[in-house]
C-alpha positions in Angstrom: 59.2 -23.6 126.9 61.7 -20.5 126.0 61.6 -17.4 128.4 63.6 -14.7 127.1 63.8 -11.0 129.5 63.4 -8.0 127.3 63.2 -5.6 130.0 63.6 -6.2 133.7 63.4 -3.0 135.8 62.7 -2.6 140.0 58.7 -2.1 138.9 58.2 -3.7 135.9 59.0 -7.0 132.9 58.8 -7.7 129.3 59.6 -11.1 128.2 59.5 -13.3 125.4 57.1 -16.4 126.1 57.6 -19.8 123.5 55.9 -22.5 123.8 53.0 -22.1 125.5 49.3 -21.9 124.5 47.3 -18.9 125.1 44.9 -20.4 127.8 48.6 -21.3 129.9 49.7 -17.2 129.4 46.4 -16.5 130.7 46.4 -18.6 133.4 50.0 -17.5 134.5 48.6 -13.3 133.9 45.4 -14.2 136.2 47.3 -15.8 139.1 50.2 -12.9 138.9 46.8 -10.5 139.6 45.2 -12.7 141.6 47.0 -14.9 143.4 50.5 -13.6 144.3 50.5 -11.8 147.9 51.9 -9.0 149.1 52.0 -6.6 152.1 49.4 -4.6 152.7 48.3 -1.9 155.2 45.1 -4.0 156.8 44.5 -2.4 160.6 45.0 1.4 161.5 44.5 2.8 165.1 43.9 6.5 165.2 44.5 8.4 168.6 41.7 11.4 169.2 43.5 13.6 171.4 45.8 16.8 171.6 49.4 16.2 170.5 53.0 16.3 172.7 52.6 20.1 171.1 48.9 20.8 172.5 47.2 20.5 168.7 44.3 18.2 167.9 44.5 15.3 166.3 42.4 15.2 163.2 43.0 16.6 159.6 40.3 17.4 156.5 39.7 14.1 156.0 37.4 11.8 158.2 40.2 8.6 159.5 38.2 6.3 156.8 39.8 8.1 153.8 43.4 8.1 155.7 42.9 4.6 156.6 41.7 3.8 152.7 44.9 5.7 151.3 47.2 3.9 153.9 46.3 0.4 152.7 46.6 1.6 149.2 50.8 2.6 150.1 53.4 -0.3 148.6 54.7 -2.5 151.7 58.1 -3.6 151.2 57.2 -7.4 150.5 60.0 -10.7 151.9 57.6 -13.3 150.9 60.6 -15.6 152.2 60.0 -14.3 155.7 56.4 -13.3 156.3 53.5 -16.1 156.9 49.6 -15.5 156.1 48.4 -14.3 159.7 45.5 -17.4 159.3 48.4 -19.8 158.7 50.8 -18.1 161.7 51.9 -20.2 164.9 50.3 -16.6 166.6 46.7 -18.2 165.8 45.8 -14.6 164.2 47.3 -12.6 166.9 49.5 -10.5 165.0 53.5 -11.3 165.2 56.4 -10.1 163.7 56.3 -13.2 161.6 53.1 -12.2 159.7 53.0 -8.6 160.1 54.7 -4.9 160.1 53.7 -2.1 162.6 53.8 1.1 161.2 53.3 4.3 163.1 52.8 7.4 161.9 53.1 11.3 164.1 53.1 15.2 162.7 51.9 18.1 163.5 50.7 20.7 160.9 51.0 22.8 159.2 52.3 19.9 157.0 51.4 17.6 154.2 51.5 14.0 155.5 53.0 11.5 153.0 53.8 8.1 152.7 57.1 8.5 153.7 56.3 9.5 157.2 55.8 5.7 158.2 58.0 4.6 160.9 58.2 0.4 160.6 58.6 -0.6 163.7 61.2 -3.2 164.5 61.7 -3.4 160.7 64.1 -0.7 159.8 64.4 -2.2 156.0 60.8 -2.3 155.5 60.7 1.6 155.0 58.6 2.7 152.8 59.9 2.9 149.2 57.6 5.5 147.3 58.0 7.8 149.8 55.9 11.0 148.5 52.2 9.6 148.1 50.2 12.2 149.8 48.0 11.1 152.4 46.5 13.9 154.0 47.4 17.7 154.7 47.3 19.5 158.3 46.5 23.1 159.0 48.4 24.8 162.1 46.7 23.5 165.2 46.0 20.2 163.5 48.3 16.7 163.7 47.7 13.3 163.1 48.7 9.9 165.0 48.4 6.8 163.8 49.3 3.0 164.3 48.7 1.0 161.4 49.5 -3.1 160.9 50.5 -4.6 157.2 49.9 -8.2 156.5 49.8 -10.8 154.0 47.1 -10.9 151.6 45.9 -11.4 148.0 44.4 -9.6 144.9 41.2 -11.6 145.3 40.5 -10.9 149.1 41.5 -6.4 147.6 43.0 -4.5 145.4 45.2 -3.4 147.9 46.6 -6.6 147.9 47.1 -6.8 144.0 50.5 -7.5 143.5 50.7 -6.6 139.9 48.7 -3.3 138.7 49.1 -3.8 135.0 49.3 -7.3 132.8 48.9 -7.9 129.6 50.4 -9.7 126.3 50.3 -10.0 122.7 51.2 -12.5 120.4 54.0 -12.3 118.0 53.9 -10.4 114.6 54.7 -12.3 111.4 55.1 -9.9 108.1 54.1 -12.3 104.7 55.3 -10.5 101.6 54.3 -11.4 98.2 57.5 -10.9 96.4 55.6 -11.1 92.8 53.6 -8.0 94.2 55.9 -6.2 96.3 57.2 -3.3 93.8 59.3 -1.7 96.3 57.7 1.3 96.4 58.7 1.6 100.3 54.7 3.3 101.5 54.5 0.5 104.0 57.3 1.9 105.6 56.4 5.3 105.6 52.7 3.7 107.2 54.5 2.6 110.2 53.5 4.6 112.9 56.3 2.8 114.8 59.0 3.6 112.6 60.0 -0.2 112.9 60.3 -1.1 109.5 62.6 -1.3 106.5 63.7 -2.6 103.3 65.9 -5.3 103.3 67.1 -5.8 99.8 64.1 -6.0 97.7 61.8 -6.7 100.8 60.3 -5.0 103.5 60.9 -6.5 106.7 59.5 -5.4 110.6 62.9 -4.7 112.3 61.9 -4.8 116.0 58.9 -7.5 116.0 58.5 -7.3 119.9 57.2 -3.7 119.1 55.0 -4.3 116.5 51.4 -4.1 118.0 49.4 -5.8 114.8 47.8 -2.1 113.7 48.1 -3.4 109.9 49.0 0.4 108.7 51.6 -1.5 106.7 49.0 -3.8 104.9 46.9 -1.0 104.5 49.0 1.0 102.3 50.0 -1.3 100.5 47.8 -0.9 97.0 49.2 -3.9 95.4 47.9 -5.8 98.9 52.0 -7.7 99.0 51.7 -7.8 102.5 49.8 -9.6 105.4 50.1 -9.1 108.7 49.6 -12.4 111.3 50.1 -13.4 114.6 51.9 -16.4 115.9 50.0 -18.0 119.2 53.1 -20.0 120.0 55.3 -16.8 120.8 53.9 -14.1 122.9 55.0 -10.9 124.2 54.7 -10.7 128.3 54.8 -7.7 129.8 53.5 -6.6 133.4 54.3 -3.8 136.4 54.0 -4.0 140.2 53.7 -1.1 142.3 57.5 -1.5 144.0 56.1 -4.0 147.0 57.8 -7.1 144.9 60.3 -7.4 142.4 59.2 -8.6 139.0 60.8 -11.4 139.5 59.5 -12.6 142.8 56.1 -12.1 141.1 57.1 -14.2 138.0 58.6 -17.2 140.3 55.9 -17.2 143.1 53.0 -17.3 140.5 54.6 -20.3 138.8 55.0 -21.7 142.0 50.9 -21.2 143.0 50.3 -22.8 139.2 52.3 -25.9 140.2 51.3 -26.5 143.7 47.5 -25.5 142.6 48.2 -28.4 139.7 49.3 -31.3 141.9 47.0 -30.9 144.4 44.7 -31.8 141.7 47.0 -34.4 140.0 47.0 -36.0 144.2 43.4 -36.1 144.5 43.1 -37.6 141.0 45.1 -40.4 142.7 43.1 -41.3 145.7 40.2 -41.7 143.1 
């Protein structure tokens, strides 16, 4: 197997997969959604009660709304340092090993974002995305909160979806029938990419990775020269996260859940 990085940004990958069959991609795009954990805002404590400057504490929106948008916000995710809170030596209670304490306090009139999470006792697990709106306060309105992140996964919640947006295609292959092809160049013109030229007497797809199989090309061809295929054994990778992970840690940990999930199989076979 070949793995080749097109792209590799803080939120998002495109890579070059060889080698593989398409039920192995699949399986590696399913467990990236599905499998891969991440922080997430799970617990949040609202105090009911006038504020340091006298104003209640409530805003427009009942606390079930706040408390749906705050577990929706991109936790800052060490997957080398955080446990599962089931699998913790704090049997569930909550420690700094499993989970991040956020709180959150202002007074209107204001618009409450993201951003205005304090970690607590984890000064680098600040918020990245900083201006997600989560509620707005008029003047004699503020809102205090305590909220808890922990570990969980894309099948338990969304919120816990470490990758928003997956997907692949397999890799273009231009045929030309050189006894057809008159050069006439309308293929080229077709592209709604703009990815193809002549090269010599033949047309030729110049950036294959961006080729997305629409078979304009084909179709304007009236002396039917050329066919557009696609080629299983390469395919075109390409996913985002929402900024808790790095593309990266996404790529590794969900070939790492593939493996492990694998030989616990493989061991079982074993003891049969």
């Amino acid at each position: 197997m070949d793995v080749e990085f097109l792209e590799l940004t803080e939120t998002s990958a495109r890579l070059v997969i060889k080698g593989l069959t398409p039920a192995q991609v699949n399986a590696l795009r399913r467990t990236m959604i599905s499998d891969v954990p991440k922080m997430a805002i799970h617990f949040v404590d609202f105090y009911h009660g006038p504020s340091k400057e006298g104003k209640e504490s409530t805003s427009a929106f009942f606390d079930e709304i706040v408390s749906h948008r705050l577990g929706l916000v991109p936790i800052p995710t060490d997957l080398s340092l955080f446990s599962r809170v089931d699998e913790c030596s704090c049997d569930g209670e909550g420690c700094p090993n499993c989970s991040i304490t956020y709180s959150l306090n202002k007074s209107g009139p204001a618009v409450v974002y993201s951003g205005d999470l304090e970690p607590a006792g984890h000064g680098g697990y600040k918020v990245k995305d900083s201006l997600i709106p989560l509620t707005k306060l008029k003047e004699d309105q503020s809102i205090t909160v305590v909220a808890k992140a922990i570990l969980g996964s894309g099948k338990e919640h969304a919120k816990w979806q470490a990758v928003i947006a997956a997907g692949y295609k397999f890799k273009s292959v231009l045929e030309v029938n050189g006894s057809l092809c008159n050069q006439c160049e309308d293929c080229i013109k077709a592209c709604p990419r703009n990815i193809m030229a002549m090269s010599g007497k033949t047309p030729l797809i110049t950036h294959l990775e961006e080729c997305t199989a629409c078979r304009s090309c084909a179709d304007a061809c009236t002396k039917k020269a050329l066919k557009i295929l696609l080629d299983p054994s390469e395919v075109i990778f390409k996913f985002e996260t929402d900024g808790a992970l790095h593309p990266k840690d996404v790529l590794e940990k969900a070939l790492d859940l593939l493996e492990g999930g694998f030989k616990d199989i493989e061991e079982q076979v074993d003891t049969l």
